[in-house]
Z-matrix of the N, CA and C atoms (Angstrom, degrees):
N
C 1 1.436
C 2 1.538 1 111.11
N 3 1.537 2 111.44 1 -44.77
C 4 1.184 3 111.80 2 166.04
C 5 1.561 4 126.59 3 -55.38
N 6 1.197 5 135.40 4 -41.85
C 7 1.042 6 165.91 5 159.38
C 8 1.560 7 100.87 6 -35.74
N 9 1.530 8 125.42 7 -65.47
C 10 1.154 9 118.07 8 179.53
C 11 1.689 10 122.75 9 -62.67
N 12 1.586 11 98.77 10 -53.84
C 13 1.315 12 92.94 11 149.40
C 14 1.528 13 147.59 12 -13.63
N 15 1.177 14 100.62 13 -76.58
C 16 1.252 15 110.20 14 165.72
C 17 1.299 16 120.55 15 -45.46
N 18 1.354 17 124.74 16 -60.24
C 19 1.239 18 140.29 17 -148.30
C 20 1.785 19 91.33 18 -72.87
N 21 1.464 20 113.51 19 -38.79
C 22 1.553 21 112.37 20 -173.53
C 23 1.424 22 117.13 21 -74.69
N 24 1.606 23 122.17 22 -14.51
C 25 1.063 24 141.22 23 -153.64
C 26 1.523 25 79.02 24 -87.96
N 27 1.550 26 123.64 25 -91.60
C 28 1.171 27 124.34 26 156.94
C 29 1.599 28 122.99 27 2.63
N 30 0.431 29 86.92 28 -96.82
C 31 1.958 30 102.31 29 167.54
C 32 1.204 31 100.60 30 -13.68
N 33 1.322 32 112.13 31 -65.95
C 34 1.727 33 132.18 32 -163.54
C 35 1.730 34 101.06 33 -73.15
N 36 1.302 35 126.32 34 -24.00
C 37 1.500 36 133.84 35 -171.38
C 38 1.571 37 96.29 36 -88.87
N 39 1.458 38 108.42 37 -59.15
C 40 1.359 39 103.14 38 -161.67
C 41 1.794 40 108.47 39 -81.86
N 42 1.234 41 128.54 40 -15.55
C 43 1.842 42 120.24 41 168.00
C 44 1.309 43 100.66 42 -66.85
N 45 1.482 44 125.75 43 -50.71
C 46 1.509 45 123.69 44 -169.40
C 47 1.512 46 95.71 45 -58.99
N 48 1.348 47 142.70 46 -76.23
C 49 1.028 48 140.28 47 -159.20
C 50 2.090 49 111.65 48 -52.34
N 51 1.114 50 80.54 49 -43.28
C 52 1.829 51 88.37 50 161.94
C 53 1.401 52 127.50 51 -53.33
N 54 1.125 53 113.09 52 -37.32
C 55 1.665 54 134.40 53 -143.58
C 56 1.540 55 88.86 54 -102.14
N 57 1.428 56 134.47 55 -23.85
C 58 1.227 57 146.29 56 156.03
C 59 1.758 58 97.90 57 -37.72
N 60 1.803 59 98.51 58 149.95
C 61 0.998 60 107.12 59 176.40
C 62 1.726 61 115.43 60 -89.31
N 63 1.131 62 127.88 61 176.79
C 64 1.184 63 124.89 62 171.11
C 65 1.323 64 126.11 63 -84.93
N 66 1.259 65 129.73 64 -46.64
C 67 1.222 66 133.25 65 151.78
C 68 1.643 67 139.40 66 -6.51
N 69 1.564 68 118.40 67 -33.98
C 70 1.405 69 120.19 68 -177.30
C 71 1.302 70 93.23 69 -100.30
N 72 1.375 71 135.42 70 -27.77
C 73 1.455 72 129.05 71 174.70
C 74 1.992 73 103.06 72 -73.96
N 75 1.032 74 113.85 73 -63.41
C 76 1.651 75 109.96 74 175.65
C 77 1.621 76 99.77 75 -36.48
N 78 1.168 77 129.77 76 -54.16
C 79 1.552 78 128.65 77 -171.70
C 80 1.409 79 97.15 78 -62.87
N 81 1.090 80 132.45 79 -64.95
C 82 1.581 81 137.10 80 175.26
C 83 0.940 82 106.90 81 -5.92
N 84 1.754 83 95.20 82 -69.73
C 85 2.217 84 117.77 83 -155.85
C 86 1.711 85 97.15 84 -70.19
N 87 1.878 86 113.69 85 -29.94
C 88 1.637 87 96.57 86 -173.88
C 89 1.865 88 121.07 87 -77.06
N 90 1.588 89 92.92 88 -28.38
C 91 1.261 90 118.02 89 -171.39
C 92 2.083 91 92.23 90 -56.17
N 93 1.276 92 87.82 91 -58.63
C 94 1.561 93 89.00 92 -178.32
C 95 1.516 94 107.18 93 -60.89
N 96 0.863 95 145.44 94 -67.44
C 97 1.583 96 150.45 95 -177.32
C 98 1.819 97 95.85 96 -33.34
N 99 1.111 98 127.02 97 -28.08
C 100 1.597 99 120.20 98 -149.20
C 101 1.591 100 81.67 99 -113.86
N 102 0.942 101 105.02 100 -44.24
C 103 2.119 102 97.09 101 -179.15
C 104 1.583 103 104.57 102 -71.95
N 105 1.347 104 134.96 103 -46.99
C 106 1.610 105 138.37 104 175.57
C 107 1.866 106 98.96 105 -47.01
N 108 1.451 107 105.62 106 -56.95
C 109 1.715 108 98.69 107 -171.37
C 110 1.497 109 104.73 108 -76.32
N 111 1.228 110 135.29 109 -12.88
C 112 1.210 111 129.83 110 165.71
C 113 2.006 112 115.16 111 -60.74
N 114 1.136 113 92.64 112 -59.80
C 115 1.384 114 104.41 113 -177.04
C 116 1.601 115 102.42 114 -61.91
N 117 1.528 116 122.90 115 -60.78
C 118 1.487 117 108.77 116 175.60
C 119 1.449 118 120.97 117 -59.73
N 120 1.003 119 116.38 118 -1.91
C 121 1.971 120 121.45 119 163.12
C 122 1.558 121 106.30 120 -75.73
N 123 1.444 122 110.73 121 -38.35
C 124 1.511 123 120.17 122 -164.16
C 125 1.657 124 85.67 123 -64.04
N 126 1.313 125 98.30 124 -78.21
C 127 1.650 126 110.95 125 -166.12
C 128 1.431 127 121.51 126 -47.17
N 129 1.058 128 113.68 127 -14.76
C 130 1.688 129 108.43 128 -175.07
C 131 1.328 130 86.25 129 -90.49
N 132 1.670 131 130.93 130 -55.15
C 133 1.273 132 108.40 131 -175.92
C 134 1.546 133 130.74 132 -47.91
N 135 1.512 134 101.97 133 -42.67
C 136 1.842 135 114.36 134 172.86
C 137 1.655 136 103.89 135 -40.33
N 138 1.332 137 108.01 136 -65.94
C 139 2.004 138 111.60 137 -171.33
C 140 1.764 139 81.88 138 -59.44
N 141 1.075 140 142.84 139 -91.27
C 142 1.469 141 130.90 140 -146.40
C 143 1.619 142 111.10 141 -20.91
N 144 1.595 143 90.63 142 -49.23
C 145 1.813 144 107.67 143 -156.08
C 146 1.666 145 82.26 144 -64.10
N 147 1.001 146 116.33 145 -53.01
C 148 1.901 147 112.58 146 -158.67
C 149 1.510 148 119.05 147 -69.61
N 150 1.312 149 89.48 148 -29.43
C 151 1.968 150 112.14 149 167.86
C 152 1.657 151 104.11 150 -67.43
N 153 1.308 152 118.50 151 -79.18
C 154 1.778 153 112.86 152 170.04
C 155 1.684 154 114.15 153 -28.32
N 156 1.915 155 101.96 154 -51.86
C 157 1.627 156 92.41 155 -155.88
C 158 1.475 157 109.95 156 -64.49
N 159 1.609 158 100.91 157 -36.50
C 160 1.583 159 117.00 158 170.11
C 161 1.400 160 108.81 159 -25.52
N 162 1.712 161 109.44 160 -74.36
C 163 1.498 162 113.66 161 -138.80
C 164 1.784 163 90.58 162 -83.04
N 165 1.446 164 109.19 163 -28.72
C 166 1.953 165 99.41 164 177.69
C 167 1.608 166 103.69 165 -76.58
N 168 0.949 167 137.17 166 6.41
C 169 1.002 168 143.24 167 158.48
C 170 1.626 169 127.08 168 -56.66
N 171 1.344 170 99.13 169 -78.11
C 172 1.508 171 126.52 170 171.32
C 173 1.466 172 109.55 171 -83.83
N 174 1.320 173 128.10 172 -14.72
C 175 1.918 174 116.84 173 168.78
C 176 0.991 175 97.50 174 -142.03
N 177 1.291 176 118.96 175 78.54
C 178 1.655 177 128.84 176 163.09
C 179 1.846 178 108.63 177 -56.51
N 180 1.260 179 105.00 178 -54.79
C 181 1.369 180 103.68 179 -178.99
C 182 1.513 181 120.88 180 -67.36
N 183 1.105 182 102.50 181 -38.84
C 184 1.938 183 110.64 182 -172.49
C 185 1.735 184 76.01 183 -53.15
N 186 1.473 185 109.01 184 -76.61
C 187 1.618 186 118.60 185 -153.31
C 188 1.577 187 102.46 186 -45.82
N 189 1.204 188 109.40 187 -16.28
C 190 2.111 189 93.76 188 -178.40
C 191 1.800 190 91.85 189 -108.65
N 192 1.112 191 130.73 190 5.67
C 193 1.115 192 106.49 191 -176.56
C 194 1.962 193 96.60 192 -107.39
N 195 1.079 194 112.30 193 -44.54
C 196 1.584 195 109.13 194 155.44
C 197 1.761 196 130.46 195 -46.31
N 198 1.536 197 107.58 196 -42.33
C 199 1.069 198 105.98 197 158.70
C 200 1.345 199 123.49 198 -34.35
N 201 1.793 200 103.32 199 -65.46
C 202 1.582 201 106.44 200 -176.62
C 203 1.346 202 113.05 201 -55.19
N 204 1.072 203 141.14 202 -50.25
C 205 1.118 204 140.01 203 148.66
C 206 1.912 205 135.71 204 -18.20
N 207 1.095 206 105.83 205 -65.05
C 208 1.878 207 102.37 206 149.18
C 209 2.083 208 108.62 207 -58.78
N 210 0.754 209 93.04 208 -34.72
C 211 1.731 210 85.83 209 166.42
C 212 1.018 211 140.82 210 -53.08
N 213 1.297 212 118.12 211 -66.53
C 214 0.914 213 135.76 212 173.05
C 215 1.809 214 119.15 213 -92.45
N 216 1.138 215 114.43 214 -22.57
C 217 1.558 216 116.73 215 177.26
C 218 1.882 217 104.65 216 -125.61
N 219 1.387 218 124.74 217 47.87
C 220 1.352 219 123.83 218 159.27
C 221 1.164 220 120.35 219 -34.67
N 222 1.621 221 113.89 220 -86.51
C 223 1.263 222 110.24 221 -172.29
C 224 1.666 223 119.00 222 -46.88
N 225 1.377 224 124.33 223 -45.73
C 226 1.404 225 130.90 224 140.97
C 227 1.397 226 118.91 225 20.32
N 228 1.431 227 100.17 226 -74.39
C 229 1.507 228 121.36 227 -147.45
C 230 1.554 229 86.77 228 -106.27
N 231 1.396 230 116.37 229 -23.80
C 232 1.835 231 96.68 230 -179.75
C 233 1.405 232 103.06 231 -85.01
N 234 1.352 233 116.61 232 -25.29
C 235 1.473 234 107.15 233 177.46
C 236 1.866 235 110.66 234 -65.42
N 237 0.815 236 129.80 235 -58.53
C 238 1.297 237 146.43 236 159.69
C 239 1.637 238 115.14 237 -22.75
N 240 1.245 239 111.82 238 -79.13
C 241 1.322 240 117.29 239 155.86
C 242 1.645 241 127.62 240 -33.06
N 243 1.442 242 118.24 241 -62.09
C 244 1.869 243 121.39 242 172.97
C 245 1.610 244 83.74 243 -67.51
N 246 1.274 245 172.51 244 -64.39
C 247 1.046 246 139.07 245 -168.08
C 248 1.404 247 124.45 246 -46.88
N 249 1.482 248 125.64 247 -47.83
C 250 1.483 249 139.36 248 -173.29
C 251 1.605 250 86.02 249 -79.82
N 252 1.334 251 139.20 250 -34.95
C 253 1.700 252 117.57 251 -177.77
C 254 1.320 253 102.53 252 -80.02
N 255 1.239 254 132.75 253 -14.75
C 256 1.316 255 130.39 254 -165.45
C 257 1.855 256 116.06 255 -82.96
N 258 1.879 257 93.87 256 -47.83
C 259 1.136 258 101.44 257 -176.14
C 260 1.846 259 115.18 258 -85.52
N 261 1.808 260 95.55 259 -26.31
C 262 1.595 261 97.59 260 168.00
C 263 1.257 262 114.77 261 -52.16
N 264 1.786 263 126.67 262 -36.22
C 265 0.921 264 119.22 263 -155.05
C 266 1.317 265 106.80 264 -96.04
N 267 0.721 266 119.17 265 -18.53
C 268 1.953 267 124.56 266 179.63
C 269 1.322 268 95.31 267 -94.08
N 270 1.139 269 142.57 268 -26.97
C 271 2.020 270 111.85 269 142.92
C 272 1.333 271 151.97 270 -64.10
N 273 1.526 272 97.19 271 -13.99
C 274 1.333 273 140.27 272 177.10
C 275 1.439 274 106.05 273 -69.40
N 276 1.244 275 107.64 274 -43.50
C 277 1.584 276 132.18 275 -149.04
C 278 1.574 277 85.95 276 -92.00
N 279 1.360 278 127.05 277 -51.64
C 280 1.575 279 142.24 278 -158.84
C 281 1.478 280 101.40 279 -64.26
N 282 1.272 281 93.98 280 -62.74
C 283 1.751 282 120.99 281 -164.09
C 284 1.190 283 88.40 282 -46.28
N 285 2.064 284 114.30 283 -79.25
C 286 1.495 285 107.05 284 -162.74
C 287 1.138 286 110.59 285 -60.02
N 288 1.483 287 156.55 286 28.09
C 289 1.103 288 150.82 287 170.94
C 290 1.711 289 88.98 288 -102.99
N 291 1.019 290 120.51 289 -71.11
C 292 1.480 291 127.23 290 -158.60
C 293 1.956 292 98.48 291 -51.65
N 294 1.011 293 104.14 292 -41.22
C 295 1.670 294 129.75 293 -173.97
C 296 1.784 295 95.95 294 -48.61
N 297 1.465 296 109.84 295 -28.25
C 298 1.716 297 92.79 296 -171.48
C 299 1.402 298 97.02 297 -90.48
N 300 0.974 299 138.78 298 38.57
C 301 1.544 300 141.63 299 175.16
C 302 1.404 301 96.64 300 -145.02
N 303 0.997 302 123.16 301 -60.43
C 304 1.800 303 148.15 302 -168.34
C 305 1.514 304 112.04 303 -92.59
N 306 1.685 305 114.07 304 70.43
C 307 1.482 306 101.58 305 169.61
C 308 1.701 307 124.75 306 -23.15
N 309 1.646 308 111.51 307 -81.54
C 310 1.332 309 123.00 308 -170.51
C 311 1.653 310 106.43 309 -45.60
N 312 1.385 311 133.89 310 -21.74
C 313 1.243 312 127.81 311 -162.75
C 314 1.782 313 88.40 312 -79.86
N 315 1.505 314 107.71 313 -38.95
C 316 1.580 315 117.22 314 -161.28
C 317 1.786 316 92.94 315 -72.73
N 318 1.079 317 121.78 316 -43.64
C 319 1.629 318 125.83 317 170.75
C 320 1.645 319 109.86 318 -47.66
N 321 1.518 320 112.57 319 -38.01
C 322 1.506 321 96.85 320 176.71
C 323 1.185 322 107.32 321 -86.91
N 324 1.255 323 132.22 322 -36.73
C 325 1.343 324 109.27 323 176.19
C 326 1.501 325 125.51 324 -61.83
N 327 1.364 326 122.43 325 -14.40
C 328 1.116 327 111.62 326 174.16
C 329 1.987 328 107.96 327 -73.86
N 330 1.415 329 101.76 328 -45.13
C 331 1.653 330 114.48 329 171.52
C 332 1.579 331 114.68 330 -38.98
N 333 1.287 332 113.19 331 -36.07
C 334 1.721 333 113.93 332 -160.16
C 335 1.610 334 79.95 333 -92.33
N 336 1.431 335 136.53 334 -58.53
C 337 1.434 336 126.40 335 172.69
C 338 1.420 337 126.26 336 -33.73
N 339 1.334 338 125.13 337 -28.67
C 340 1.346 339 143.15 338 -145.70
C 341 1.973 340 76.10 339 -94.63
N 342 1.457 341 101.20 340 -67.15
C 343 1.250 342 102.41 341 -172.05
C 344 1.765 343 129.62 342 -52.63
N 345 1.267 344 95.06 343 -46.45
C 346 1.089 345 97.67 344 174.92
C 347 1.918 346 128.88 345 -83.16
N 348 1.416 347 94.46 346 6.30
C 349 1.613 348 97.74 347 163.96
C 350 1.435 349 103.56 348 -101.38
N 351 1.725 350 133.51 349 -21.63
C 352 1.229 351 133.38 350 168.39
C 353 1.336 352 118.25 351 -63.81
N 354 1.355 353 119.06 352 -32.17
C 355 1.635 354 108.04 353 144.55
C 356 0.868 355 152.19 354 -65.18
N 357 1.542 356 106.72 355 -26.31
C 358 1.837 357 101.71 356 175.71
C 359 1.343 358 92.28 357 -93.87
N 360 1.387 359 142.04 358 -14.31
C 361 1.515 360 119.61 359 159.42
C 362 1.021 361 136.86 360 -41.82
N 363 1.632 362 98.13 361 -38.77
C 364 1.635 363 107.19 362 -174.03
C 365 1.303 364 101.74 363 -113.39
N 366 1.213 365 132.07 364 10.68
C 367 1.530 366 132.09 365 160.22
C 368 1.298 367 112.24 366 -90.98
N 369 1.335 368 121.66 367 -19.25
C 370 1.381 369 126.08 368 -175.77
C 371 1.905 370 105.05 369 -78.06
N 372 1.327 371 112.27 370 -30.65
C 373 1.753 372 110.93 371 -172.16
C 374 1.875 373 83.30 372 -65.76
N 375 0.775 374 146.08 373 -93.96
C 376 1.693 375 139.73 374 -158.90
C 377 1.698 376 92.46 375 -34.27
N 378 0.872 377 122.12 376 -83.34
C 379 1.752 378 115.56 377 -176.63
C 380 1.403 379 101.27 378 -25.53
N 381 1.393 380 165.26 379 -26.18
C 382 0.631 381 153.03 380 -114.73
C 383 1.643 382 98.39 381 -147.59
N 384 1.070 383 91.50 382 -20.48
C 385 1.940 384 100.14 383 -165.37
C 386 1.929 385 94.54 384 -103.12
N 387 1.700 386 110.49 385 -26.82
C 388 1.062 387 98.38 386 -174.53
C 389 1.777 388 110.56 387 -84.20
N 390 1.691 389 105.35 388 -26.61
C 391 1.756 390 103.98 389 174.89
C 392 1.528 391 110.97 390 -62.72
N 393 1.602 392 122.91 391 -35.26
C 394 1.485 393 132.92 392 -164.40
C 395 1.935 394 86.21 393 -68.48
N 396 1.347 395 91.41 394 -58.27
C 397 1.842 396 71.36 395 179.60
C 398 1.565 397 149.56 396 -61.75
N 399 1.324 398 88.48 397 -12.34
C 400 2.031 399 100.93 398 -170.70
C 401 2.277 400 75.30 399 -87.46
N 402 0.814 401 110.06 400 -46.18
C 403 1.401 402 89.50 401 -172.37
C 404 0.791 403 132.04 402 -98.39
N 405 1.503 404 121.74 403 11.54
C 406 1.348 405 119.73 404 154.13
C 407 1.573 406 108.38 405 -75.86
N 408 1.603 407 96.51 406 -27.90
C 409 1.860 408 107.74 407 -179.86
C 410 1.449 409 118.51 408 -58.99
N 411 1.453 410 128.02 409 -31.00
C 412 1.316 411 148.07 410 -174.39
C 413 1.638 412 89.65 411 -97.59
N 414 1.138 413 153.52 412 50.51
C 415 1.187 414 140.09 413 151.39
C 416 2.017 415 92.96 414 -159.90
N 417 1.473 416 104.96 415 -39.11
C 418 1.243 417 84.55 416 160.67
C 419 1.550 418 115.64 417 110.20
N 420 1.333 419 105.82 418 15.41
C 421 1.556 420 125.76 419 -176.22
C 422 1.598 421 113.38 420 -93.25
N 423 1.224 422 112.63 421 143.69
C 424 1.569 423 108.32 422 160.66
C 425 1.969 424 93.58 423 -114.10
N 426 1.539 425 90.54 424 142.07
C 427 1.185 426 110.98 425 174.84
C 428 1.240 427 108.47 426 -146.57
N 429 1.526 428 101.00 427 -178.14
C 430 2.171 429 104.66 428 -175.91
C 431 1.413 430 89.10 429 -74.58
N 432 1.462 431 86.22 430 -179.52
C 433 1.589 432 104.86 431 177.54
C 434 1.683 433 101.88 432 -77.25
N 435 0.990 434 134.31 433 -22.43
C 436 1.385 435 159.72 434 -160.09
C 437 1.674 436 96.55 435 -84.25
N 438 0.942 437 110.06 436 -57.41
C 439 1.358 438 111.36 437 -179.60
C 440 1.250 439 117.06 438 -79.28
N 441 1.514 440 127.16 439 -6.69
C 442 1.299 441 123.49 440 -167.66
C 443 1.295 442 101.98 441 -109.93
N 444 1.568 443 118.49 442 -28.79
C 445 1.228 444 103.02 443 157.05
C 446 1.652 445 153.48 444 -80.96
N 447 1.676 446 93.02 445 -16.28
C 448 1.342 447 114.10 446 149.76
C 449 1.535 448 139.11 447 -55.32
N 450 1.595 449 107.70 448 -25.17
C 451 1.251 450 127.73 449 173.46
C 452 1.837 451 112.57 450 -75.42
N 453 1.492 452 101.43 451 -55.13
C 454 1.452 453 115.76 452 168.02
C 455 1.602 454 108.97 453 -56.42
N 456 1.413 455 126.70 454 -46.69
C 457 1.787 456 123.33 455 -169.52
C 458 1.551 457 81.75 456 -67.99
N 459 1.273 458 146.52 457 -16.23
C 460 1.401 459 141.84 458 -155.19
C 461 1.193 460 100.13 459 -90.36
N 462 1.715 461 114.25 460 -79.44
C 463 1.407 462 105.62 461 161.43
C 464 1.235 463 157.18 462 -30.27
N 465 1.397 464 99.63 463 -42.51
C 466 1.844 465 120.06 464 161.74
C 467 1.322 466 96.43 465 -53.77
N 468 1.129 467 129.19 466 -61.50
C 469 1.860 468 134.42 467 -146.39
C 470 1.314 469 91.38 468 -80.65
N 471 1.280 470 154.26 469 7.68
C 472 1.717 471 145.60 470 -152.32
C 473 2.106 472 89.99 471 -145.60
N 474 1.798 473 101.07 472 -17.34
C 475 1.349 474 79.46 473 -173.25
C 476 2.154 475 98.91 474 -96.97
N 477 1.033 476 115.19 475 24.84
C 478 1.348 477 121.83 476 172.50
C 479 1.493 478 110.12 477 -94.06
N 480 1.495 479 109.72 478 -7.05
C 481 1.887 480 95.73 479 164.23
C 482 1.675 481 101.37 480 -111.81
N 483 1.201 482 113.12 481 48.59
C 484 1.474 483 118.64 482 161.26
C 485 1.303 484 117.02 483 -131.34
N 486 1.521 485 131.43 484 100.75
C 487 1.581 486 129.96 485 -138.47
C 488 1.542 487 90.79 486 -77.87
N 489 1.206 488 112.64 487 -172.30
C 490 1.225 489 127.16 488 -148.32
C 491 1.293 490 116.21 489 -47.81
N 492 1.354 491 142.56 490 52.97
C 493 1.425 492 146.72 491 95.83
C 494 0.931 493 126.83 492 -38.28
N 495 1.763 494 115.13 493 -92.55
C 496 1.140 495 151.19 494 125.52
C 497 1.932 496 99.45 495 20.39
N 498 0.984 497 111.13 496 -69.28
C 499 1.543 498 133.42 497 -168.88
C 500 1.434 499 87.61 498 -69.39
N 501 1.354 500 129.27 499 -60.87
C 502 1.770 501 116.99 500 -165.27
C 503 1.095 502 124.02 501 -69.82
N 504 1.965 503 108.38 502 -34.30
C 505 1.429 504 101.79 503 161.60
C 506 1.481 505 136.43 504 -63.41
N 507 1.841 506 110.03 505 -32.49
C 508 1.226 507 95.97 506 156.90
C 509 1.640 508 150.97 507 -86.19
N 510 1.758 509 102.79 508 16.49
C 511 1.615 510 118.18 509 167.72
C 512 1.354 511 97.66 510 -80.36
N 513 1.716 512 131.25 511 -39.71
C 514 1.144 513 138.22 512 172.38
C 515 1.473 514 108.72 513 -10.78
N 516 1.585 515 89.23 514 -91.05
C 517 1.539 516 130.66 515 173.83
C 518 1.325 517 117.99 516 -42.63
N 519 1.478 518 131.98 517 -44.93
C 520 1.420 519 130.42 518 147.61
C 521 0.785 520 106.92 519 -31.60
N 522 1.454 521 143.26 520 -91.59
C 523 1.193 522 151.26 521 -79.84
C 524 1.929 523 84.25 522 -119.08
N 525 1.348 524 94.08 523 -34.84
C 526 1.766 525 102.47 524 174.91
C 527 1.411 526 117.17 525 -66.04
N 528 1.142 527 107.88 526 -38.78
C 529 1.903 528 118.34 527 173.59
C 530 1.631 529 100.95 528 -63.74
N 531 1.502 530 122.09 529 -56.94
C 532 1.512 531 110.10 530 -175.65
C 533 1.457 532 115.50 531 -46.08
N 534 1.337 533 104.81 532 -24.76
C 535 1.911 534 109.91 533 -140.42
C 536 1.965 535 88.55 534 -105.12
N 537 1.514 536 100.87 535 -4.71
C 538 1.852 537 96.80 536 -173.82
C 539 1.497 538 95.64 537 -76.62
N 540 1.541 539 125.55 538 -36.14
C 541 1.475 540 120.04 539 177.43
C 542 1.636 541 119.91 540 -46.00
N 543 1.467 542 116.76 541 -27.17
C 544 1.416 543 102.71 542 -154.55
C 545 1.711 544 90.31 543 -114.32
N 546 1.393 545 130.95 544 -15.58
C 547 1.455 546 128.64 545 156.92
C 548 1.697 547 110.80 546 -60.05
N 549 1.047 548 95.13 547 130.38
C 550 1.365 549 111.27 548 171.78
C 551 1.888 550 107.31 549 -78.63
N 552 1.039 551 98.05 550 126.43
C 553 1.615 552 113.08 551 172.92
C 554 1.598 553 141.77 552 -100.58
């Protein structure tokens, strides 16, 4: 008796829950999808801002003397840079291939990756100080250096919901942060 019970109870839980339309669950799953990419927009900007404030923090000078450097020698440094992404990456590409047979080969490719995202990390805080300035310059503000590069990591990070514009200017700008290491400043 118990047994039937149960089993009808069930029955009776799971048609009703069935018999539901689809619609408030699809809204659910989008509602959630649109609050998750909200918040991971928030947060990548937070680490950027703390990564920039960090490194202008502790290398005020490196960061204004590289700056001048993406300034005045852009194309420079993007040419420079798509060479070092080009050739990093086609060893990268080699290694982890060789690496699925060849642990240590698969260890450097992760090593030469390691490196070459530690540059455009820290090539990107000067990129960042030089966009904060042309637009603070076109509106006409003096601010810290602190603020000018926060404004620029702002802009950069706001031009990734503009599809492939948006997207080319900031491979640009990558590719300009890798390439600020090997210009002399």
């Amino acid at each position: 008796m118990r047994a039937k019970l149960l089993g009808l109870t069930t029955l009776l839980v799971a048609s009703f829950a069935l018999c539901q339309p689809k619609e408030p669950i699809q809204q659910i799953a989008q509602s959630v999808g649109v609050i998750a990419a909200f918040w991971f927009i928030l947060t990548t900007y937070l680490v950027s801002a703390a990564w920039i404030s960090v490194i202008s923090a502790l290398l005020p000078e490196w960061v204004n003397r590289k700056a001048q450097a993406v300034q005045t020698q852009s194309a420079r440094s993007f040419l420079f840079g798509l060479i070092v992404v080009v050739v990093l990456g086609i060893f990268i590409v080699v290694l982890g291939e060789v690496g699925k047979t060849a642990p240590p080969a698969g260890a450097l490719a992760v090593l030469l990756l390691l490196v070459l995202l530690t540059g455009y990390s820290l090539g990107w805080v000067p990129v960042t100080w030089v966009i904060g300035r042309r637009i603070l310059a076109i509106v006409n503000w003096e601010r810290s250096d602190l603020v000018v590069a926060l404004i620029g990591a702002l802009s950069l990070h706001l031009l990734l919901f503009f599809p492939i514009i948006g997207w080319a200017v900031l491979l640009y700008w990558a590719i300009v942060a890798v390439g600020v290491w090997i210009v002399k400043s």
